[in-house]
TIKE-645182 format. One record per residue: x negated, y negated, z of N, C-alpha, C, O, CB in turn; residue number from 1. Coordinates in Angstrom, 3 decimals. Glycine has a CB too. Layout:
BEGIN
{{X; Y; Z}; {X; Y; Z}; {X; Y; Z}; {X; Y; Z}; {X; Y; Z}; NUM}
...
END
This chain:
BEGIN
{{-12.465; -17.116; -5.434}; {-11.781; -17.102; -6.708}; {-10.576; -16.171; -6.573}; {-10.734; -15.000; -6.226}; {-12.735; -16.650; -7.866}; 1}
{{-9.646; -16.568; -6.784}; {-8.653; -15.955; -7.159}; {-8.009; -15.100; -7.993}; {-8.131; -15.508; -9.148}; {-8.325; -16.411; -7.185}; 2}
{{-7.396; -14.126; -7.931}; {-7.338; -13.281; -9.160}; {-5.690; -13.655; -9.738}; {-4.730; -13.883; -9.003}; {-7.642; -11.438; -8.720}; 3}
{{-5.683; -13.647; -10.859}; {-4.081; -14.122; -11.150}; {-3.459; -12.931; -12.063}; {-4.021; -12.392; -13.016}; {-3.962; -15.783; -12.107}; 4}
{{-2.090; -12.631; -11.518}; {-1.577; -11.432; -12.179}; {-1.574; -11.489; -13.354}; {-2.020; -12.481; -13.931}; {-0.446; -11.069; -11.900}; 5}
{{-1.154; -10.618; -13.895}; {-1.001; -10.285; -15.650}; {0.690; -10.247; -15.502}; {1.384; -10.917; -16.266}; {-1.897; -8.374; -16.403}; 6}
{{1.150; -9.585; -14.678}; {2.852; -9.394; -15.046}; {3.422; -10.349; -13.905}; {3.079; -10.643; -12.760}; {3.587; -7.516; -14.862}; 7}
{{4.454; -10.689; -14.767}; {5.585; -11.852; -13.933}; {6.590; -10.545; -12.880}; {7.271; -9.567; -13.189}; {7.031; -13.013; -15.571}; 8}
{{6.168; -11.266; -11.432}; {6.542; -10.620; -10.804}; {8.575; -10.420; -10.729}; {9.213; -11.365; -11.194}; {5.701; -11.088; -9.766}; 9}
{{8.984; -9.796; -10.431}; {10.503; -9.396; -10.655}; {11.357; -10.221; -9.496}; {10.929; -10.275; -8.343}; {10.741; -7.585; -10.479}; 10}
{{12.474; -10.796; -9.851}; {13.284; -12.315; -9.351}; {14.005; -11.529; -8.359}; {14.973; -10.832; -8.664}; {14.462; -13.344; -10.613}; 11}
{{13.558; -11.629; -7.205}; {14.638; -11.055; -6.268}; {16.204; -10.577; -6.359}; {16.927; -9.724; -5.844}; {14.696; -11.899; -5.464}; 12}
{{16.294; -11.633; -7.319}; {17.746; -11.276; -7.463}; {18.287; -10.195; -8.418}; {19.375; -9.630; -8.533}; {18.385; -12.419; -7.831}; 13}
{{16.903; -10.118; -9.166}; {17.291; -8.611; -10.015}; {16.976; -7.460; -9.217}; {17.407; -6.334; -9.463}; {16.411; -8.352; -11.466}; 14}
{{15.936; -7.862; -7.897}; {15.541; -6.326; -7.331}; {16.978; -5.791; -6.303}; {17.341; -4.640; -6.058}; {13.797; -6.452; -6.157}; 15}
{{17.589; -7.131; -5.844}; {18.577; -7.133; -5.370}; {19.892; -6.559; -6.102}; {20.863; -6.198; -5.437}; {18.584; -8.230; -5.036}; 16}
{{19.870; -6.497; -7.490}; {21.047; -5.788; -8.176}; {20.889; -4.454; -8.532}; {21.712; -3.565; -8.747}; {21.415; -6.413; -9.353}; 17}
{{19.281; -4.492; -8.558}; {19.323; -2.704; -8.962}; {18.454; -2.008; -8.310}; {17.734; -1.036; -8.539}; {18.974; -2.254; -10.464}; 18}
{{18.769; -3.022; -7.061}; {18.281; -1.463; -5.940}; {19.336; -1.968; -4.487}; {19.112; -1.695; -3.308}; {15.784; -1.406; -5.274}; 19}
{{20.038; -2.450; -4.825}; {21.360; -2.402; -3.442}; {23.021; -2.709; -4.495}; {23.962; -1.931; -4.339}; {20.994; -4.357; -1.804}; 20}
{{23.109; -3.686; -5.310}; {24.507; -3.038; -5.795}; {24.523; -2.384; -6.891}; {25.680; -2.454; -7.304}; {25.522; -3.911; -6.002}; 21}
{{23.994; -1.882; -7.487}; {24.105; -0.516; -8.127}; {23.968; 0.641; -7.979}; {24.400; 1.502; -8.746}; {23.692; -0.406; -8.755}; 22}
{{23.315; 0.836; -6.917}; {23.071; 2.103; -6.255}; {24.591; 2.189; -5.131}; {25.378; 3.136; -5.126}; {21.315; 2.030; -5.353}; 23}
{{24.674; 1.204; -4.437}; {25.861; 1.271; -3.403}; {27.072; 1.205; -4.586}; {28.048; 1.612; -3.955}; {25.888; -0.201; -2.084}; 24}
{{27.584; 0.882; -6.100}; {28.710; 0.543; -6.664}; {29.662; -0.441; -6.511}; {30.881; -0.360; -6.663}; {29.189; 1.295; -6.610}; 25}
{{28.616; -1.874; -6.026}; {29.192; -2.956; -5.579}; {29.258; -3.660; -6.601}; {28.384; -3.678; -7.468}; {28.655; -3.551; -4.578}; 26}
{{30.478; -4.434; -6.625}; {30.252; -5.540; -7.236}; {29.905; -6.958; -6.921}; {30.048; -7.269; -5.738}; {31.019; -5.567; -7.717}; 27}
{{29.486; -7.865; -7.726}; {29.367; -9.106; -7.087}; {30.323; -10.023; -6.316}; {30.114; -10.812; -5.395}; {28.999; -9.723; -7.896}; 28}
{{31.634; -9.616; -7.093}; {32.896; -10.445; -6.188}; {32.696; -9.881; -4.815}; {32.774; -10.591; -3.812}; {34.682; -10.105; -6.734}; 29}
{{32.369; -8.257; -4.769}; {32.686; -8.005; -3.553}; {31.306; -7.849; -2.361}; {31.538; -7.501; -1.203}; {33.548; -6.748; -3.738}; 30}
{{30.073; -8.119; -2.784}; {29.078; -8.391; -2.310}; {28.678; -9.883; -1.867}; {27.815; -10.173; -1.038}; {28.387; -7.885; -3.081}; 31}
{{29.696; -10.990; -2.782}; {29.502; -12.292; -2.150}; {30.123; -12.413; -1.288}; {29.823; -13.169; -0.363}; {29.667; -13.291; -2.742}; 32}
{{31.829; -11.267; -1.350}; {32.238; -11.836; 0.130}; {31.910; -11.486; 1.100}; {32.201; -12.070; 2.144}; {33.272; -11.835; 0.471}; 33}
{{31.031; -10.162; 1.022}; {30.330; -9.504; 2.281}; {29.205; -10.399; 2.956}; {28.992; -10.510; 4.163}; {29.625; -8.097; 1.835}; 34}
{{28.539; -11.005; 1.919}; {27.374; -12.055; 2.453}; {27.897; -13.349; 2.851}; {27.246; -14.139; 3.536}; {26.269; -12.385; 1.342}; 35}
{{29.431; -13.635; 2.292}; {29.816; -14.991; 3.024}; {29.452; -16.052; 2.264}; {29.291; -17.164; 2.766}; {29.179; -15.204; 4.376}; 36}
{{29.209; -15.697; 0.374}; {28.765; -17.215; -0.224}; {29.680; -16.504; -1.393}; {30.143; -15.377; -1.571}; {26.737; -17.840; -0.558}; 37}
{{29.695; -17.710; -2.068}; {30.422; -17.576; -3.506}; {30.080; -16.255; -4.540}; {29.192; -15.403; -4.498}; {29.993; -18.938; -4.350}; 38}
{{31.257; -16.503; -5.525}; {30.807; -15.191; -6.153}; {29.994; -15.611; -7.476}; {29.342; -14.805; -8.140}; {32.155; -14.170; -6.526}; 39}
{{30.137; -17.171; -7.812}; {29.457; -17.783; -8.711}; {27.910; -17.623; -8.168}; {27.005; -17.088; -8.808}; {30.017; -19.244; -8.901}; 40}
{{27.836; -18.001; -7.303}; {26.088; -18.294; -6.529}; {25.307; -16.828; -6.298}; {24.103; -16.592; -6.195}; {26.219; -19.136; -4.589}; 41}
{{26.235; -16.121; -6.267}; {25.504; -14.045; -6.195}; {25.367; -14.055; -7.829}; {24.271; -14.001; -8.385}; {27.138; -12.159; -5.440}; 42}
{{26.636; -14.133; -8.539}; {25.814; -14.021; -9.641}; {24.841; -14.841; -10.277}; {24.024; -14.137; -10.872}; {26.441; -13.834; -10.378}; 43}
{{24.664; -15.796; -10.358}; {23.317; -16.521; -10.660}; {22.551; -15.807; -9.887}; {21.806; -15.128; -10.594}; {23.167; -18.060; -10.365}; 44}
{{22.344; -15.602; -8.582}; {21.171; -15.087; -8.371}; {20.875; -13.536; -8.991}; {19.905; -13.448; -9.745}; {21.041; -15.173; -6.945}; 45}
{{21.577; -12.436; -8.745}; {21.910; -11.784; -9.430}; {21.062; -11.699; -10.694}; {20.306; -10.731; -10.775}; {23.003; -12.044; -9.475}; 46}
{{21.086; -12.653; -11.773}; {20.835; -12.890; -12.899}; {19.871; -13.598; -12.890}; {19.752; -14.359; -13.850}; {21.678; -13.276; -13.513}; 47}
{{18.906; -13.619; -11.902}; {17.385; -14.901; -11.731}; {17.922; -16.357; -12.210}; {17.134; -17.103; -12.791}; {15.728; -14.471; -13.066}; 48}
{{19.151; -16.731; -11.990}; {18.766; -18.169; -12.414}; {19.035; -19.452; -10.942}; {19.087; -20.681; -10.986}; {19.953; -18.556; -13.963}; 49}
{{19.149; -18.545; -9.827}; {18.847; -19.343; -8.488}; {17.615; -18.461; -8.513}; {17.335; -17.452; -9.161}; {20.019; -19.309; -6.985}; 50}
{{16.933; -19.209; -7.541}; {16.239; -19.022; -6.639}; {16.396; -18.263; -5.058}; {17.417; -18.617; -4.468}; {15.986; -20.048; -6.658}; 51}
{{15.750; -17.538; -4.513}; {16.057; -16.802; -3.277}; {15.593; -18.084; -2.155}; {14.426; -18.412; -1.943}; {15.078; -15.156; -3.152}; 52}
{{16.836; -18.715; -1.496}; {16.482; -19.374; -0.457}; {16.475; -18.704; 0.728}; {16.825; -17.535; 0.893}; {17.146; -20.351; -0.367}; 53}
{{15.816; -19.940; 2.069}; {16.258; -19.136; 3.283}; {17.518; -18.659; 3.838}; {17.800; -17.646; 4.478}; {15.906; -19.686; 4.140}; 54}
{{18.117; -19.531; 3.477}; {19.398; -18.969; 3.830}; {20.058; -17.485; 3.388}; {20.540; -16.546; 4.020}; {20.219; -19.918; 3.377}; 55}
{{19.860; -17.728; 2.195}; {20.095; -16.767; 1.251}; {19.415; -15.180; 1.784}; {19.973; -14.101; 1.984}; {19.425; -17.381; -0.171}; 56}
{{18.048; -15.584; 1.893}; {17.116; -14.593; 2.583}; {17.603; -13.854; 3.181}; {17.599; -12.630; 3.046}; {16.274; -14.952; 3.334}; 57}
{{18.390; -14.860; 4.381}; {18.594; -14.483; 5.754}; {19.936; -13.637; 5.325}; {19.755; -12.419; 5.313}; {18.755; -15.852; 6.960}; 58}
{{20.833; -13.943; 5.083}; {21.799; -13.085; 4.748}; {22.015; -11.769; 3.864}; {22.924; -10.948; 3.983}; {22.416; -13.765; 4.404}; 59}
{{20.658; -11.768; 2.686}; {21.138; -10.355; 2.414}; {20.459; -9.507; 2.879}; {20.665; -8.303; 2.719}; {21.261; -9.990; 1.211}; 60}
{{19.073; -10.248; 3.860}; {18.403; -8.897; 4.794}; {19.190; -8.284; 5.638}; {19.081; -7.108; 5.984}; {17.266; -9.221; 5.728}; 61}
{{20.515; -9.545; 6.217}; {20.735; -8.429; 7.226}; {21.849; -7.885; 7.045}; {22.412; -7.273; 7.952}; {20.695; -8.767; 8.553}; 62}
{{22.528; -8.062; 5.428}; {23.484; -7.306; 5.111}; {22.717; -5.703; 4.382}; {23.348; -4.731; 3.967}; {24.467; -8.290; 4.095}; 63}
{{21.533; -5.842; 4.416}; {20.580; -4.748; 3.828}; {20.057; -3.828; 4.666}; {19.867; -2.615; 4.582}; {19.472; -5.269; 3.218}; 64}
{{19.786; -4.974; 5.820}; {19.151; -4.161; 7.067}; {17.292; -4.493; 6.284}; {16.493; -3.562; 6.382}; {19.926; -1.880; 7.194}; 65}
{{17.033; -5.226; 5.897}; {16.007; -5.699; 5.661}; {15.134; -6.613; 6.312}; {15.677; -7.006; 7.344}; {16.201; -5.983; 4.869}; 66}
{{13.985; -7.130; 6.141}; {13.217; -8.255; 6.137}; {13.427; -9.248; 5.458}; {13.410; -9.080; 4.239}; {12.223; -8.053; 5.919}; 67}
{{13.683; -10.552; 5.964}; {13.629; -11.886; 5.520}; {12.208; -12.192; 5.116}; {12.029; -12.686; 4.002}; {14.132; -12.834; 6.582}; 68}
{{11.495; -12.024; 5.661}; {10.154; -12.162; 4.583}; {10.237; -11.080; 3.721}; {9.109; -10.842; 3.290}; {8.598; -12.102; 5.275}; 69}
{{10.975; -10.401; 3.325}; {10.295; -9.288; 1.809}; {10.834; -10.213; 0.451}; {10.329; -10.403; -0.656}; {11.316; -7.142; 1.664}; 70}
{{12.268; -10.750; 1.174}; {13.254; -11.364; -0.009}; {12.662; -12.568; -0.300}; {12.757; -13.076; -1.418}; {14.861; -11.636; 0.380}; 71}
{{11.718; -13.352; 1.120}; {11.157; -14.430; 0.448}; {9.683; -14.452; 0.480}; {8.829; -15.316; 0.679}; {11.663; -15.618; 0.969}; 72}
{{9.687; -13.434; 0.264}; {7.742; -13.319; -0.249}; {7.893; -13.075; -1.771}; {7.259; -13.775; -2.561}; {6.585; -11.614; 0.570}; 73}
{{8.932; -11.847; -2.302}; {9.507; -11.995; -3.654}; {9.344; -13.102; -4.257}; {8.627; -13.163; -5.256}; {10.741; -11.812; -3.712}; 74}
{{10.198; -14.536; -3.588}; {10.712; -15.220; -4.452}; {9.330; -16.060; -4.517}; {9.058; -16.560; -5.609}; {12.148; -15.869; -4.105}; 75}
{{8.656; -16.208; -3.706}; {7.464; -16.657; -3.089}; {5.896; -16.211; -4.640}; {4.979; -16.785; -5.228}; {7.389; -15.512; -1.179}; 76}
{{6.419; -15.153; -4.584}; {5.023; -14.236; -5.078}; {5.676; -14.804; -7.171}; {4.900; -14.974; -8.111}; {5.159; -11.518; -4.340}; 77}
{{7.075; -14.929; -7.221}; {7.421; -15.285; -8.364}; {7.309; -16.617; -8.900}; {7.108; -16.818; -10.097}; {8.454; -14.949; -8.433}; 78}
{{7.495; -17.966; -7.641}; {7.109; -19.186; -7.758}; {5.697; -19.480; -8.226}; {5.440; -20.340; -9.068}; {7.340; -19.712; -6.634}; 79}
{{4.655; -18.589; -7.530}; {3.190; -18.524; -7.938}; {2.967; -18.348; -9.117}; {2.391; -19.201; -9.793}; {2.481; -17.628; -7.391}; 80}
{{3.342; -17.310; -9.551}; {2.830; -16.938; -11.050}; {3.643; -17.980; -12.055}; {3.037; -18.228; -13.098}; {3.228; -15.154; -11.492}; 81}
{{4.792; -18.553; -11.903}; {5.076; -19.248; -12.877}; {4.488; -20.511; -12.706}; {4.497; -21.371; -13.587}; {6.341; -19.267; -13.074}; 82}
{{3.851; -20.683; -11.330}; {3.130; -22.341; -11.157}; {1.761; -21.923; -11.792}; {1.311; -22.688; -12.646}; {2.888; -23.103; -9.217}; 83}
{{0.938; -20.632; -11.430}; {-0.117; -20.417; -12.337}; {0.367; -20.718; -13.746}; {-0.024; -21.712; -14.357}; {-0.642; -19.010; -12.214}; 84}
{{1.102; -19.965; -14.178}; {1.769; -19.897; -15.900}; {2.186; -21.120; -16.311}; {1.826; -21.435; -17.445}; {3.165; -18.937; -16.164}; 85}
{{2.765; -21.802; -15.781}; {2.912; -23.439; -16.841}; {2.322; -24.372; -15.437}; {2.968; -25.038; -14.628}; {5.230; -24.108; -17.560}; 86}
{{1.180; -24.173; -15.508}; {0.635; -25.648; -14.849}; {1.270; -27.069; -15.340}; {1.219; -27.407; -16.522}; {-0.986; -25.806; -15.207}; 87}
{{1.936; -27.955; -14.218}; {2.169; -29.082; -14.862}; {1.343; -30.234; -15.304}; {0.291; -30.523; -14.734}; {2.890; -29.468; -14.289}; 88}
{{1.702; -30.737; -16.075}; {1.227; -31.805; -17.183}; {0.355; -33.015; -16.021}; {-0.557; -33.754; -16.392}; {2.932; -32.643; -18.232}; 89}
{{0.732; -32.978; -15.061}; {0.482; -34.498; -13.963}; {-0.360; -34.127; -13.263}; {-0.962; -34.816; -12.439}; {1.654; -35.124; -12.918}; 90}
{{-0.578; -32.578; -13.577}; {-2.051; -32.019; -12.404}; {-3.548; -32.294; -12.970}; {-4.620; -32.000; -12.441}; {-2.083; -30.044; -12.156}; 91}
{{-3.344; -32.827; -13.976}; {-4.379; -32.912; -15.262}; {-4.838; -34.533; -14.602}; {-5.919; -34.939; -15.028}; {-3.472; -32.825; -17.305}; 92}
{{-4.390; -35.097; -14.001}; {-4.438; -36.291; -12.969}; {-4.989; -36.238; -11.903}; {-5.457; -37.295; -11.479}; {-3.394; -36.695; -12.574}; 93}
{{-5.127; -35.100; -11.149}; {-4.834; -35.047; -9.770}; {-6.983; -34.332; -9.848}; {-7.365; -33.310; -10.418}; {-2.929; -33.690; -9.132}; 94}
{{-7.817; -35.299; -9.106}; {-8.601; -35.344; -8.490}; {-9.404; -34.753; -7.246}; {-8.985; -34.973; -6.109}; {-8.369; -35.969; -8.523}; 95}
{{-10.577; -33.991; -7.466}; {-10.657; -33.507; -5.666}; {-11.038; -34.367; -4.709}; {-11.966; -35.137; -4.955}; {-11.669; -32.414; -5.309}; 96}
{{-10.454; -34.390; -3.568}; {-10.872; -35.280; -2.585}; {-12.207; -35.321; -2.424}; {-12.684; -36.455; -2.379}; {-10.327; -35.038; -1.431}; 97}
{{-12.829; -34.560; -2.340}; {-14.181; -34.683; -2.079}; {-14.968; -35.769; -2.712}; {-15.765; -36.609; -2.295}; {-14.734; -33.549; -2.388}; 98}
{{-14.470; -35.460; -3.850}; {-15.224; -36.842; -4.966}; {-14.717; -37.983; -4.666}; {-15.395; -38.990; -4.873}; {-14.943; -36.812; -6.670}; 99}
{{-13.847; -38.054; -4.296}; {-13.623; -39.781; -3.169}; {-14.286; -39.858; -2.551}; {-15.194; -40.621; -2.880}; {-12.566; -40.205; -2.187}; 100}
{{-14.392; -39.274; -1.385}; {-14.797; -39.236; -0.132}; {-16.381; -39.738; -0.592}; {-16.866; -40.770; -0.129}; {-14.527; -37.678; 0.674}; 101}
{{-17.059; -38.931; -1.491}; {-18.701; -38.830; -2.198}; {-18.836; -40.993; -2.731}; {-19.661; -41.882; -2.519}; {-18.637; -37.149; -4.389}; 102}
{{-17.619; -40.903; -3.388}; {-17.437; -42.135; -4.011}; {-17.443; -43.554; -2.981}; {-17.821; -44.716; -3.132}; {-16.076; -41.960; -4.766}; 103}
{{-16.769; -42.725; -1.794}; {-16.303; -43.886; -0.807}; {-17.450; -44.014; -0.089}; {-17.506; -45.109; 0.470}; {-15.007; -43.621; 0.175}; 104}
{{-18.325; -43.355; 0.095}; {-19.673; -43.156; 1.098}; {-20.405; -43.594; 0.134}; {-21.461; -43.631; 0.764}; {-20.187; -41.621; 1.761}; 105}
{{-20.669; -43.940; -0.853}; {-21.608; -44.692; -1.954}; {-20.864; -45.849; -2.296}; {-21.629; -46.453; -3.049}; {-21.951; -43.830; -3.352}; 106}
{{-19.848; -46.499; -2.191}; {-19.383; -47.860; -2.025}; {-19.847; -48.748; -0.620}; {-20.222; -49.921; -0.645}; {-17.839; -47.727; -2.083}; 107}
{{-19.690; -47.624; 0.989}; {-19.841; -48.217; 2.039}; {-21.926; -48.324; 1.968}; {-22.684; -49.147; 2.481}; {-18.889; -47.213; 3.385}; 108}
{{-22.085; -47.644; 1.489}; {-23.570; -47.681; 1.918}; {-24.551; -48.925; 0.775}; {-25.600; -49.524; 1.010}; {-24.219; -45.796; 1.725}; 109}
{{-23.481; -48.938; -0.710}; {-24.063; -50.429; -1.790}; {-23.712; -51.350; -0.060}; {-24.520; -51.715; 0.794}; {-22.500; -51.144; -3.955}; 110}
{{-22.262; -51.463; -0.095}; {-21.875; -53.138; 1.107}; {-23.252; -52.982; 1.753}; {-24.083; -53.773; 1.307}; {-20.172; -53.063; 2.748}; 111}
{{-23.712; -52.095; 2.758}; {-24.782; -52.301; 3.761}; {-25.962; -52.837; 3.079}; {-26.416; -53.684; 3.848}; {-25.147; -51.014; 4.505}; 112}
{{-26.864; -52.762; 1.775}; {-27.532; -53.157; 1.132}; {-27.035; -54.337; 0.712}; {-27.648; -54.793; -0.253}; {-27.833; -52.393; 0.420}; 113}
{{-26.243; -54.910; 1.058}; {-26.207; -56.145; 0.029}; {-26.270; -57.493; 1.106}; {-26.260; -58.640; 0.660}; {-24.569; -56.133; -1.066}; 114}
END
């Protein structure tokens, strides 16, 4: 059993604004051109409304001097709790295999009786 958090874990991209450009006095124009992507796409992330990709990962660890898995275990550990938090509507569908499998071995074994 699993234990499921109570608090929504924090969007990389906010841990990324206030614990590397606010502390360093960067701005985003000048932190996207250091990472080599737009200054539109830092701020969305910036502001949680991207997502932390690999790519992405990869570039502000090593403009950080960081781990690429910390930035995407973040984004990782934040995808979870919101897939715990709004389970979708179509999973309410979705079946365990096992009970096939139980189902399919009691279909093959009626054929042999018959």
């Amino acid at each position: 059993m699993s234990r499921q958090r109570q608090r929504k874990p924090s969007h990389p991209g906010i841990v990324f604004k206030h614990d590397v450009l606010e502390p360093l006095g960067l701005s985003v124009s000048r932190a996207a051109e250091a990472l080599g992507i737009s200054r539109k796409h830092l701020s969305a992330f910036v502001n949680g409304r991207v997502p932390c990709s690999r790519e992405l990962a990869q570039r502000v660890a090593k403009a950080t001097d960081t781990s690429v898995a910390s930035w995407l275990n973040m984004q990782t550990a934040l995808d979870v709790w919101e897939a715990e938090q709004n389970p979708d509507e179509e999973l309410a569908k979705v079946r365990l295999l096992t009970s096939l499998e139980t189902q399919s071995r009691q279909g093959q074994a009626e054929g042999q009786h018959r």
